[in-house]
DRENPA-3360 file (N, C-alpha, C; in nm, 2 decimals, always signed):
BEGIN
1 = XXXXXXXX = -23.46/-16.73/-5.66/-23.48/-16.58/-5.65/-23.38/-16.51/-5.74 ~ -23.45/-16.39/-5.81/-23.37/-16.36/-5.91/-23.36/-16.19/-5.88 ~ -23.26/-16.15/-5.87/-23.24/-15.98/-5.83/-23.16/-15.91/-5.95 ~ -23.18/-15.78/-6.01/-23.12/-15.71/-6.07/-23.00/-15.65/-6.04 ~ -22.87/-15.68/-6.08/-22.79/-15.62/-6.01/-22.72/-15.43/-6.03 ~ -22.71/-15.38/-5.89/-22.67/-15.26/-5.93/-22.52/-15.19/-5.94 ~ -22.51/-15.12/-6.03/-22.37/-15.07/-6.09/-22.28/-15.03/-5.91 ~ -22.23/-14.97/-5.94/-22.17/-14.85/-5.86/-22.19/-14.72/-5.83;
9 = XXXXXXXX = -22.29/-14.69/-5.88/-22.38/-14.55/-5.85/-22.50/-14.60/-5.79 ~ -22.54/-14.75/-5.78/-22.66/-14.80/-5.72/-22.74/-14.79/-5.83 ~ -22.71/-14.77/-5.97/-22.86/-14.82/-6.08/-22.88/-14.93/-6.10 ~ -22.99/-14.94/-6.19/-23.00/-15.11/-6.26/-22.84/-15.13/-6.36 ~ -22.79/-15.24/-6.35/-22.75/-15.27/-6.43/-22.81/-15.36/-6.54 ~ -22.80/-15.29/-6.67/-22.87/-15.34/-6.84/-22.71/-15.36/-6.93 ~ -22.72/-15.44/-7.01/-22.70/-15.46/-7.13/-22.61/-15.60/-7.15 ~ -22.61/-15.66/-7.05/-22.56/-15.78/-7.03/-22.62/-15.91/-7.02;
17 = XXXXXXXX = -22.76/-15.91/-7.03/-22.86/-16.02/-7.05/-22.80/-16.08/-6.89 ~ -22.81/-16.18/-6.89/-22.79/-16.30/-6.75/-22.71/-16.24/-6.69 ~ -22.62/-16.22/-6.71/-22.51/-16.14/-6.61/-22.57/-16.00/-6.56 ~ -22.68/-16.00/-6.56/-22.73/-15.88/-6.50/-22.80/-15.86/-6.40 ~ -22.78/-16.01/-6.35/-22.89/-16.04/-6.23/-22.80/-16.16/-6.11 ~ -22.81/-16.12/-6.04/-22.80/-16.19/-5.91/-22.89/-16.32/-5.88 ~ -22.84/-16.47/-5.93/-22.94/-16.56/-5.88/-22.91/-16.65/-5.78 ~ -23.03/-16.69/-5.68/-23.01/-16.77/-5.55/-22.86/-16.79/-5.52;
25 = XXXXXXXX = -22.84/-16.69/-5.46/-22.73/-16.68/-5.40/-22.68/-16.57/-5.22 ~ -22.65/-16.56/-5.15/-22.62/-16.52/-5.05/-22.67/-16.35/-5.12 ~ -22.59/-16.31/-5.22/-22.54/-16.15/-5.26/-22.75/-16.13/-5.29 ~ -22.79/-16.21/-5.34/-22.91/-16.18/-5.42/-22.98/-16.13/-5.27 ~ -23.02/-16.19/-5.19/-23.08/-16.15/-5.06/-23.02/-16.00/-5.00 ~ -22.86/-16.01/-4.96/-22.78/-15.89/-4.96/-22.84/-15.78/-5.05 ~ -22.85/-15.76/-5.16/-22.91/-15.65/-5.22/-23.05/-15.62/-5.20 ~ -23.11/-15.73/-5.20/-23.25/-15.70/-5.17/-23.24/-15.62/-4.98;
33 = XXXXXXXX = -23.22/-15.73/-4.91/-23.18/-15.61/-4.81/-23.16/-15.49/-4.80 ~ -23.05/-15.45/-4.90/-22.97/-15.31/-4.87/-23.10/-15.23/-4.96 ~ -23.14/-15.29/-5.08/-23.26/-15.16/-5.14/-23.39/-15.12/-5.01 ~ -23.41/-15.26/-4.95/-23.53/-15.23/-4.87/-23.50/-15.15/-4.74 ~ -23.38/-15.15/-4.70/-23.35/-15.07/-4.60/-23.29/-14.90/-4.65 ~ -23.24/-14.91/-4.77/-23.28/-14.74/-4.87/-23.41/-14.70/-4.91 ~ -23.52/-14.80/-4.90/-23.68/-14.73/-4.94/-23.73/-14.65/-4.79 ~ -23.76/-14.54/-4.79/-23.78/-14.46/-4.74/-23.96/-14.47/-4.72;
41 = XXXXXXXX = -23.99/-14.50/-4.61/-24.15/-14.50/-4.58/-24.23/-14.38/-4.67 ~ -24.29/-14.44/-4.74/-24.42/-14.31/-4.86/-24.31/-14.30/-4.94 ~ -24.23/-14.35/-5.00/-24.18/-14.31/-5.10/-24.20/-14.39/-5.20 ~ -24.28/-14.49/-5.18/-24.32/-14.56/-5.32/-24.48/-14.53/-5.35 ~ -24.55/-14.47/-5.46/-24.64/-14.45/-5.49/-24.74/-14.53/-5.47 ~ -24.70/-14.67/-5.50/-24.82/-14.73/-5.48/-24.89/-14.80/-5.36 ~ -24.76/-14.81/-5.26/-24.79/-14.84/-5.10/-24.78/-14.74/-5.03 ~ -24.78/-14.64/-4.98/-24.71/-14.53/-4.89/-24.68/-14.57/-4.77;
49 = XXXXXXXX = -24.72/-14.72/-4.73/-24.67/-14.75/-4.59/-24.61/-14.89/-4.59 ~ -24.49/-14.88/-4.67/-24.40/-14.91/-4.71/-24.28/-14.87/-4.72 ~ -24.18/-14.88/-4.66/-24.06/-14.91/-4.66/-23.99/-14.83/-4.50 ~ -23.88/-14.79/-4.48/-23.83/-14.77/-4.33/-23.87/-14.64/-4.31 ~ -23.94/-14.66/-4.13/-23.95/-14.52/-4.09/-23.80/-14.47/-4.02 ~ -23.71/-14.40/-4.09/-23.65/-14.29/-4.09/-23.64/-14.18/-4.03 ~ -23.76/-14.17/-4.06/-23.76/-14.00/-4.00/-23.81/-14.05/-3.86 ~ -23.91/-14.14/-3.80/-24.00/-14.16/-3.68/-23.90/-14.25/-3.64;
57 = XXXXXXXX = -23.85/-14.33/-3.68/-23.82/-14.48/-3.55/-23.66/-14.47/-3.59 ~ -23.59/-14.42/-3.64/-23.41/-14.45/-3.64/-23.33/-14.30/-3.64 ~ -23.33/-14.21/-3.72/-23.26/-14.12/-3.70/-23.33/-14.00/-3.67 ~ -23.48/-14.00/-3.62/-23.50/-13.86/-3.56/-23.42/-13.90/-3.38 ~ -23.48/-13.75/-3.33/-23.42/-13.74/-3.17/-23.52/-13.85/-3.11 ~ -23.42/-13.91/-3.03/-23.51/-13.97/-2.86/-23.55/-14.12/-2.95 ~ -23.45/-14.15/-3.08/-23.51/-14.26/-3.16/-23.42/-14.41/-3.10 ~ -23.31/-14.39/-3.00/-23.20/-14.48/-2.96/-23.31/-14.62/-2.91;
65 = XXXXXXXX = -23.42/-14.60/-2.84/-23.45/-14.73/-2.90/-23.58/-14.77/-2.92 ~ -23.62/-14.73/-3.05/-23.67/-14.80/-3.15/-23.59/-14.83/-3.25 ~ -23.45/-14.76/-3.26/-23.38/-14.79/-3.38/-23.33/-14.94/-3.45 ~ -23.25/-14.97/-3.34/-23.20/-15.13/-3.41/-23.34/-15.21/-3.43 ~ -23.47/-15.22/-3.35/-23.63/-15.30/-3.39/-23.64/-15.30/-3.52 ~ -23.71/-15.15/-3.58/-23.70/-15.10/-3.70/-23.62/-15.15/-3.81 ~ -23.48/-15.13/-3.76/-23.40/-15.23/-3.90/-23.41/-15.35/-3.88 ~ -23.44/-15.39/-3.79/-23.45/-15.57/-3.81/-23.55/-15.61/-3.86;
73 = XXXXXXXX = -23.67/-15.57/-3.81/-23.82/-15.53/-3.85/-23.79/-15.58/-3.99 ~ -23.73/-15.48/-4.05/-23.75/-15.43/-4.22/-23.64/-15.56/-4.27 ~ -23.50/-15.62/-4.23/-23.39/-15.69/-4.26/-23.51/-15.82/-4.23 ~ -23.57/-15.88/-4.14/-23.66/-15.99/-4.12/-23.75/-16.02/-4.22 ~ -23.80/-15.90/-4.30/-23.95/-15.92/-4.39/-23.88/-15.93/-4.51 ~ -23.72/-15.95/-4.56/-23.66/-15.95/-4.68/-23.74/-16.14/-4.75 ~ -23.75/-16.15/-4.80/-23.75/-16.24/-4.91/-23.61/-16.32/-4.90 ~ -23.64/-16.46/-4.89/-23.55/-16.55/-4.87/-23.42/-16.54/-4.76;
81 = XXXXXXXX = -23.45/-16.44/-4.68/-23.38/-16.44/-4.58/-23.43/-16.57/-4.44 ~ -23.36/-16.61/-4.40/-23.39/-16.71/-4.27/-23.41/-16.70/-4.12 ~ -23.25/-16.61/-4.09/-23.29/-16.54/-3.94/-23.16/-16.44/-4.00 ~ -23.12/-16.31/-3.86/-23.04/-16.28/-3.86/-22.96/-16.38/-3.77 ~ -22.84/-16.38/-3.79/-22.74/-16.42/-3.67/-22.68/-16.37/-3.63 ~ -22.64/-16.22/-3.62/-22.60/-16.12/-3.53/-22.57/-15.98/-3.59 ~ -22.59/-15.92/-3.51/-22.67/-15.76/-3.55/-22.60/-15.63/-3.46 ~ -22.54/-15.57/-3.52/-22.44/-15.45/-3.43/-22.47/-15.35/-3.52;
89 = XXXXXXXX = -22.47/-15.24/-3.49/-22.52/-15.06/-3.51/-22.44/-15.00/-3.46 ~ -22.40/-14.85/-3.55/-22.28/-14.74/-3.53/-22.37/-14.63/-3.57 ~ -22.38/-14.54/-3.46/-22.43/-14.43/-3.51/-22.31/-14.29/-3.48 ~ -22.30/-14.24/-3.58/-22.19/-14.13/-3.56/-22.24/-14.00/-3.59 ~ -22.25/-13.94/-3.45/-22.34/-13.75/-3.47/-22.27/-13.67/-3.56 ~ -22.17/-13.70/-3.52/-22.06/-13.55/-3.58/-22.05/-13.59/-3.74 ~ -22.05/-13.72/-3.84/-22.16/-13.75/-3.95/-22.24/-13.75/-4.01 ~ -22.34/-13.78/-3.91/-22.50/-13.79/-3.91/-22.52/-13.94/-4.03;
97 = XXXXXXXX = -22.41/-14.02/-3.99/-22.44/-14.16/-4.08/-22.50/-14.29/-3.96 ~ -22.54/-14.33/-4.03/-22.59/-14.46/-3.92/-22.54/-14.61/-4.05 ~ -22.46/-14.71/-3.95/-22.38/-14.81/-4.02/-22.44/-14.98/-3.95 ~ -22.55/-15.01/-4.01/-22.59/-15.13/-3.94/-22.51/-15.24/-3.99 ~ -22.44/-15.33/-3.92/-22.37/-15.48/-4.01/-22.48/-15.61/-3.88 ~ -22.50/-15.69/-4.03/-22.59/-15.78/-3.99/-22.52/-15.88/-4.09 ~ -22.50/-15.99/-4.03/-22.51/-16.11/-4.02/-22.62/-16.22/-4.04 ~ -22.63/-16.26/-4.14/-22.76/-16.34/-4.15/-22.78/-16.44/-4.24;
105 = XXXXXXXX = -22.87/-16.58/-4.19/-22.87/-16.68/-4.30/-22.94/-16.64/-4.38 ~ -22.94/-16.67/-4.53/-23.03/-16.67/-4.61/-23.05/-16.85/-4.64 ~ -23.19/-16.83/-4.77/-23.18/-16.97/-4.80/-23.07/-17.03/-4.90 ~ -22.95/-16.95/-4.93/-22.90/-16.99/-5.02/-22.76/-16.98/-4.95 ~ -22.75/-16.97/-4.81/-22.64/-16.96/-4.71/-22.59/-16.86/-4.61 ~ -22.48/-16.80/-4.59/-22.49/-16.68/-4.47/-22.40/-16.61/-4.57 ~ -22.43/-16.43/-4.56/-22.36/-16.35/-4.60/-22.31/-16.25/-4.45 ~ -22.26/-16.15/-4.50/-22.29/-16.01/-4.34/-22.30/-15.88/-4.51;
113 = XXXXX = -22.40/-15.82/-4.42/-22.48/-15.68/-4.49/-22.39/-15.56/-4.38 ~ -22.35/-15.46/-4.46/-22.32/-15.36/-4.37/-22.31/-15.22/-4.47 ~ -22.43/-15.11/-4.43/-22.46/-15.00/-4.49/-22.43/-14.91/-4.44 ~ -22.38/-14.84/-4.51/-22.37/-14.70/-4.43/-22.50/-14.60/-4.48 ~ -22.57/-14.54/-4.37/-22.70/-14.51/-4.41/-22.72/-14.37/-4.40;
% end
């Protein structure tokens, strides 16, 4: 599995040939996770029903539980991931951030994912 890696502002990183990618490795699944869990449902043109419901199942009102389903939902359908092996959620109002840390094998070993969203 081969992933593009992103700078510090979250772009593609270019101009470094090989060193510009993430291969079979814990981090390569990790990023794929964290992009798929920042694609926002209809925001990709060519699927619209695709990527996390946001607005419906995690941070509208009365969302407390469908929320953690939803991200696991979406962390389970990643690409070379295996299982999660443990899964905790911070939602902070006075914020308005939501911080999932997950724990999980991949095929290339175990990392922990933790976004602030």
């Amino acid at each position: 599995m081969r992933y593009r890696k992103l700078d510090a502002n979250g772009d593609y990183s270019f101009g470094n040939q090989q060193a510009d990618f993430h291969r079979d490795s814990p981090e390569t699944v990790a990023q794929a996770v964290s992009t798929r869990l920042k694609l926002d449902q209809g925001e990709w043109f060519l699927d619209k029903t695709e990527g996390m419901p946001w607005k419906s199942k995690v941070l509208g009102e009365r969302t407390a539980a469908t929320r953690d389903g939803a991200i696991q939902k979406r962390i389970l359908g990643t690409q070379g991931l295996t299982q999660i092996d443990s899964y905790d959620s911070n939602v902070d109002p006075d914020t308005r951030k939501f911080t999932p840390t997950v724990e999980v094998t991949t095929d290339y070993g175990q990392t922990t994912i933790s976004e602030t969203l």
